[in-house]
Each structure stands twice: as C-alpha cells, then as structure tokens.
Steps between C-alpha positions, in 0.01 A plus 500: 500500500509817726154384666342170605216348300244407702205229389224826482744674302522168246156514453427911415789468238389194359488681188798590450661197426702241736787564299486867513390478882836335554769593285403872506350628768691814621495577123143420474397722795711845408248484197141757646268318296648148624517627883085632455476106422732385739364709818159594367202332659571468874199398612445223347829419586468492836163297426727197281813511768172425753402196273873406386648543875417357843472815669474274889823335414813559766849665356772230637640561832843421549713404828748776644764254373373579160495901585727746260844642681396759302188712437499769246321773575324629180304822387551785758751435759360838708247713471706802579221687551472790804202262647655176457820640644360624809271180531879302519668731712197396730493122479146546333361633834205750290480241216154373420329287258219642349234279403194629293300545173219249485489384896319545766709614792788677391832414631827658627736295617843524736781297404501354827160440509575291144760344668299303809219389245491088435771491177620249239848378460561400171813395274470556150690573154486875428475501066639830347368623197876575428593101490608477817379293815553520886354233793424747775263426845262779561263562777171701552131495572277331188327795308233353476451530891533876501243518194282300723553748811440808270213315353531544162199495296337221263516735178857539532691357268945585541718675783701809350813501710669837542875543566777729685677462205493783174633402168508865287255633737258289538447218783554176424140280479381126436174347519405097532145383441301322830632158397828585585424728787353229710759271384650293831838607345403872480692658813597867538844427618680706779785266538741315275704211548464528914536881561307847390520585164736696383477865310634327192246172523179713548513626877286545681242241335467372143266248313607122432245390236691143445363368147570858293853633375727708750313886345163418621675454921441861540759660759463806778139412496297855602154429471281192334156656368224179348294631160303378267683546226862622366417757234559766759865382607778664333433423104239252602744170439517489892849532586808737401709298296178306293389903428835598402690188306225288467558274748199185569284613791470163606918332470370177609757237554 
C-alpha cells in the first residue's frame, strides 16, 4: 500500500469494507467519490484519533548504537532561494524565529540565542511516508517552552509553521494541534546527530514532532504563528501536502 493505515483511518473507512480497505486501497482512493469518504470529516477525526490514541505516550528512544549510518534527507534538500542563500553564506547570523498569531509577546529569535536555551536530546526512529525509516539524535529547545515565553493564549488551538522552503511557489507549511505542541518530545531541532544541521536536514532549525510520520517534521522553520483554527491555512487541511494529495493532518504513529 503506498500509505500507512493508521487506527483513526480504520475507523472513518469502516464502511468501506475490511476487505476492500486492504486489498485495494491505492485503487480505492484514485476513485473522488471514495477519497470525499476516505479524507472527508477531519474533525471528527482528530476528535476519534484523541479517544483511539494516547496522545501523552513517548515515541521509543533508541541508543547511538542503534543510530542509522545513514540518514536520508527527504522533501527539499535547499531552499535555493535569494534569502535562504544569503542566510547560509552567513552562518544564520540575521536569521530569526518569528513567533506570533494568538500570543501575547511576540517573538523574534537569533539562532544563537536558540542555541544557549535549556534543550532536549533525543534518539528516535524518523517514519517516512515513502516506506522508509532512519534512527537519527536531534537536539533543541522543547516548543512548548518558547510557546510558554511568547505566551500563547488559552483560545488557541494549533501552531502553523512556516518554511524557507517553496514547492511551485508557494512556502512550504504544517500545523500540529496543542497536544502535540507541548509534547516533552516536541523540540525545534538545530542540531542533528552531534553537530548543526545541515542545509539538506532542515538548517538552521526544524521541528521533531516524534509520534507523527516524517511530512509533518517541518524543515527551514521561518516563523510559528498559534490560531484558533485552520480554515485560513493554505486550503484549510493545515499543511501543504494534506491540501494538495490528501495527506492525514494528524500521521500519528
């Protein structure tokens, strides 16, 4: 099957059949009226995956014995953009993080100021959408702490993350919901497997969000706004790839 069934998605197809579900899925899902049923209804998805899914629960952490020789980069492997380009050529010296939307204080943040805050080392599997897997360590202050500092407000409800990265045009977005934003496994990484990211890993900073699929770990993060809601991000399925191929908005694992 060219994507991974996930125990929310076995429930909002439950009509179609387990044999169908199984034995024809990529043929089941090139069919509109089949994907309006197979994609339709996302928030009371993300309502069952709450019931179905421990949202607290840690991703498995791994020992660097256990780490990949290799890590695949995937997506974009450079921005190539006249603003990312001149951000490398200066180590991220004028790079900020922009933090807004529904907060308080407003935020804009140095790399090197990101890089003295407390951080979280963590090893963990890295899931592709694609079928493959990676073990990778990655390092970075907790989002949740910088949500906190911003002081985001009680009637938010996601974080729309915004991205040096353009696919046709237009820059590369995700979103995650407050469960997972003040998850102790939510980081926004700076360093990889002992050193600075590279361009082709997400430099200068990127988001580990451990429990969902490799699309939702947003890379070249730009700016990280809170809102209420996601009807007024992109096609309103609150990332790029769930507006334009229908991928889950929440890929958890």
């Amino acid at each position: 099957m060219s994507r991974l069934i996930t125990r929310r998605r076995l429930v909002t197809t439950g009509a179609l059949g387990a044999g169908a579900l199984l034995s024809g899925c990529d043929k089941v899902v090139q069919v509109p009226a089949a994907r309006r049923i197979l994609f339709s209804g996302e928030d009371m998805q993300r309502g069952l995956q709450r019931a179905l899914m421990n949202r607290d629960a840690l991703a498995p952490e791994y020992s660097t014995a256990q780490m990949s020789p290799v890590f695949r980069s995937n997506g974009t492997a450079n921005p190539d953009t006249p603003s990312y380009n001149a951000m490398v050529a200066n180590r991220f010296a004028d790079y900020r993080l922009a933090i807004g939307g529904m907060v308080a204080k407003p935020l804009s943040i140095p790399l090197d100021r990101l890089r003295r805050l407390p951080a979280r080392t963590q090893i963990t599997r890295h899931d592709c959408v694609e079928g493959w897997s990676a073990i990778g360590q990655w390092h970075g202050p907790l989002l949740g702490t910088l949500l906190k500092a911003a002081g985001i407000r009680r009637d938010a409800r996601y974080v729309v993350f915004t991205c040096a990265d353009r696919i046709g045009g237009t820059p590369y977005y995700e979103s995650i919901d407050l469960i997972d934003a003040f998850h102790p496994q939510t980081i926004l990484a700076w360093a990889m497997n002992g050193a600075p990211l590279t361009v082709a890993h997400g430099a200068p900073l990127r988001l580990r969000v451990e429990r969902q699929l490799g699309y939702k770990q947003a890379k070249y993060v730009m700016a990280i706004d809170a809102v209420a809601s996601l009807a007024g991000i992109g096609l309103g399925k609150g990332g790029y790839w769930e507006d334009r191929v229908n991928y889950d908005w929440y890929a958890g694992i």
